[in-house]
C-alpha positions in Angstrom: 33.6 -24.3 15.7 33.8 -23.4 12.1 32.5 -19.9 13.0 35.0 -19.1 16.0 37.7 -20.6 13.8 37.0 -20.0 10.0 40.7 -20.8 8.8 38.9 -24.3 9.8 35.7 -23.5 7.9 38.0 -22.5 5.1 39.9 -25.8 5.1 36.7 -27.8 5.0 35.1 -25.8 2.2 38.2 -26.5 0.1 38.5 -29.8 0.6 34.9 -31.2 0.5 33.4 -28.1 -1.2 30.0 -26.9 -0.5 27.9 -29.5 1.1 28.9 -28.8 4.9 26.2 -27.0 6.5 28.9 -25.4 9.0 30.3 -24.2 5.9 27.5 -22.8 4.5 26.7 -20.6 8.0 30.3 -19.1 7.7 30.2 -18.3 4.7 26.6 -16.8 5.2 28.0 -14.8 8.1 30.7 -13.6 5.8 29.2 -12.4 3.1 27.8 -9.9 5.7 31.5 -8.2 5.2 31.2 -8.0 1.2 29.8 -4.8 0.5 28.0 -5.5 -2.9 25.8 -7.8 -0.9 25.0 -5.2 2.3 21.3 -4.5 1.2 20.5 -8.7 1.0 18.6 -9.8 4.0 20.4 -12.6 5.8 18.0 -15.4 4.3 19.2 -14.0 0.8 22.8 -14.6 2.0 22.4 -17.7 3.1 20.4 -19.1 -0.3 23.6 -17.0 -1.7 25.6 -19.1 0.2 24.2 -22.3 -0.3 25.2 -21.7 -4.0 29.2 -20.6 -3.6 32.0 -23.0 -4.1 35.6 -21.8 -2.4 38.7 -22.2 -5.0 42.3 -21.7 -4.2 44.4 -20.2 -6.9 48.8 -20.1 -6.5 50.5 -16.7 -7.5 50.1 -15.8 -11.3 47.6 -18.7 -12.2 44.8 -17.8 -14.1 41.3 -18.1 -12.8 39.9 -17.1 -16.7 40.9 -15.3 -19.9 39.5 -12.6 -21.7 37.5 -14.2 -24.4 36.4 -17.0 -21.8 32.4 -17.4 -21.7 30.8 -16.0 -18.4 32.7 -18.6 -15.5 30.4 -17.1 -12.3 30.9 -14.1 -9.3 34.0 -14.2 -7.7 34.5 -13.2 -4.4 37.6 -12.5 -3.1 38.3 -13.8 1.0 41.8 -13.5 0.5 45.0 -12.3 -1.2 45.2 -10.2 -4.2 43.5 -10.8 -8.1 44.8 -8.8 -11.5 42.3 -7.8 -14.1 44.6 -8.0 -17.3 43.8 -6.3 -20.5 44.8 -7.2 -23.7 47.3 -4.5 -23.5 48.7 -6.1 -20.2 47.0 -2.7 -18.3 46.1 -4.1 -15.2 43.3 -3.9 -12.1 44.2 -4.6 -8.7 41.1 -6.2 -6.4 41.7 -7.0 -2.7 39.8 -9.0 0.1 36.1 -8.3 0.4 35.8 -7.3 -3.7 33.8 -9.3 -6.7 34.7 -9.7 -10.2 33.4 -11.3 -13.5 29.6 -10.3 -12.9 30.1 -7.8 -16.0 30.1 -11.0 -18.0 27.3 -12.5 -16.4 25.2 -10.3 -16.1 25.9 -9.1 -20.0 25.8 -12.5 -21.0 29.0 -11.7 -23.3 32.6 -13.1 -22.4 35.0 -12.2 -20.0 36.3 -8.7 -21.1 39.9 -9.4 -18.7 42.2 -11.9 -17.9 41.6 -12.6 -14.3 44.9 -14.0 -12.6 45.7 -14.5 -8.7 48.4 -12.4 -7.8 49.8 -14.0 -4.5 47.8 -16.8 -3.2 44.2 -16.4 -3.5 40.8 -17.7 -1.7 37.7 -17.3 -3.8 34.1 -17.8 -3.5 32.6 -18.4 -7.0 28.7 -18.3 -8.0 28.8 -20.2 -11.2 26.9 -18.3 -14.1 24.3 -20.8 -14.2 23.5 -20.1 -10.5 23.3 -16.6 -10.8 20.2 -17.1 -13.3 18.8 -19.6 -11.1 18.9 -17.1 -8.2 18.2 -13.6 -10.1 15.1 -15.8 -11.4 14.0 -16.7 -7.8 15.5 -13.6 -5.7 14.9 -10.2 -8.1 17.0 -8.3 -4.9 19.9 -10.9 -5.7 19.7 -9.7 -9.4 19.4 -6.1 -8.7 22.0 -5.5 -6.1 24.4 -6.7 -8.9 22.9 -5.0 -11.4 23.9 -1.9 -9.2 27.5 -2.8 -9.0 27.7 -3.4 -12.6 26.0 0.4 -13.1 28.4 1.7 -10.7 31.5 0.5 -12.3 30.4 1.2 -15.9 30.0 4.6 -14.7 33.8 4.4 -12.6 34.9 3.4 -16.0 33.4 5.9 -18.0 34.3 8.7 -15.9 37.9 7.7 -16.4 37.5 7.4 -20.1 36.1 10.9 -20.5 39.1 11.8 -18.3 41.2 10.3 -20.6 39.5 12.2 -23.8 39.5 15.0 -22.6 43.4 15.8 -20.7 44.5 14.3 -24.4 42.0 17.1 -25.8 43.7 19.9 -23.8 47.3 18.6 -24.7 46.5 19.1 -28.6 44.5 22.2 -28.2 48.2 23.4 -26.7 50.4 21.9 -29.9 47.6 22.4 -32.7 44.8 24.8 -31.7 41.4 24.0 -31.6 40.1 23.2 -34.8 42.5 20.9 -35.1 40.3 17.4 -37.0 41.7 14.9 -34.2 40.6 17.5 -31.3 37.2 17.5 -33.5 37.2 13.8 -32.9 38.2 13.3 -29.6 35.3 15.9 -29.0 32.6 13.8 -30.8 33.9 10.9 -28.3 33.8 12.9 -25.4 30.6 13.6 -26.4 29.4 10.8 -26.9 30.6 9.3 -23.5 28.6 11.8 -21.8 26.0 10.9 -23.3 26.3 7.1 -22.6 26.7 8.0 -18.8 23.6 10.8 -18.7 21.1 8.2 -20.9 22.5 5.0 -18.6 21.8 3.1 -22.2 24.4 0.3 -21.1 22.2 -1.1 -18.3 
């Protein structure tokens, strides 16, 4: 029943948490959906699954704050979750997205305040059971190794972005010898480099 009516499944796993088996299957069956986990085989989702613990979070609470050692994988099954910087710059990440495996995987605290937007459902994988399973499961490890890889690289990309549009604005007002256009240069650089050598992973 759980399968055919997961608002049911959903209402089970909050309130009694991760010990029904009928919870478990759902949730194995909907991790199918979660792209990051697409190249798992379906006993690898379900040992995933065994592991997750649903959370609800109300609009604007915070699920943890930048600074905050490594809480677990998020996965989002419903409503909407802000990435906050310090500066209050923000991420938006939807249904069927993960967050906070930077931190786990990097062993370093969260980077981001992570805070529910509108009413939220999450699956989390506590830090501890991501080692436990990346020990056990190497494919578990690497798949969000990838993920990690690909969004350092999104967020590089952007950076250089950045660099260099504020490099062609000051080549327009100063010319370009110009010692800041000198040193945005050595940073573009040197993000370029960073992406090409892949020395973060």
């Amino acid at each position: 029943a759980i399968t055919v009516y997961p608002r049911i499944g959903l209402g089970l796993g909050l309130a009694f948490g991760t010990g029904i088996i009928q919870f478990q299957d759902y949730l194995a069956q909907a991790l199918d959906h979660i792209p990051l986990l697409h190249d798992l085989s379906e006993e690898e989702r379900w040992i995933v699954a065994q592991h997750l613990s649903p959370h609800r979070y109300l609009p604007r609470e915070t699920i943890y704050r930048w600074g905050d050692p490594p809480a677990g994988v998020f996965f989002i099954e419903k409503g909407l979750v802000w990435l906050l910087s310090e500066t209050d710059n923000h991420i938006e990440l939807v249904s069927g997205q993960t967050f906070g495996e930077q931190a786990v995987i990097s062993g370093k605290r969260h980077a981001y305040t992570a805070q529910a937007k509108t009413e939220v459902i999450l699956w989390q994988l506590s830090a501890a059971d991501f080692v436990i399973l990346a020990d056990a499961f190497p494919a578990i490890e690497r798949v969000f190794s990838r993920q990690l890889h690909a969004t350092l690289n999104e967020t590089l990309s952007i950076a250089s972005s950045i660099v260099n549009n504020e490099i062609a604005a000051l080549q327009v007002a100063g010319g370009d010898e110009s010692s800041v256009v000198k040193r945005l240069r050595q940073v573009s650089d040197m993000l370029a480099w960073i992406k090409d050598s892949q020395v973060l992973l």
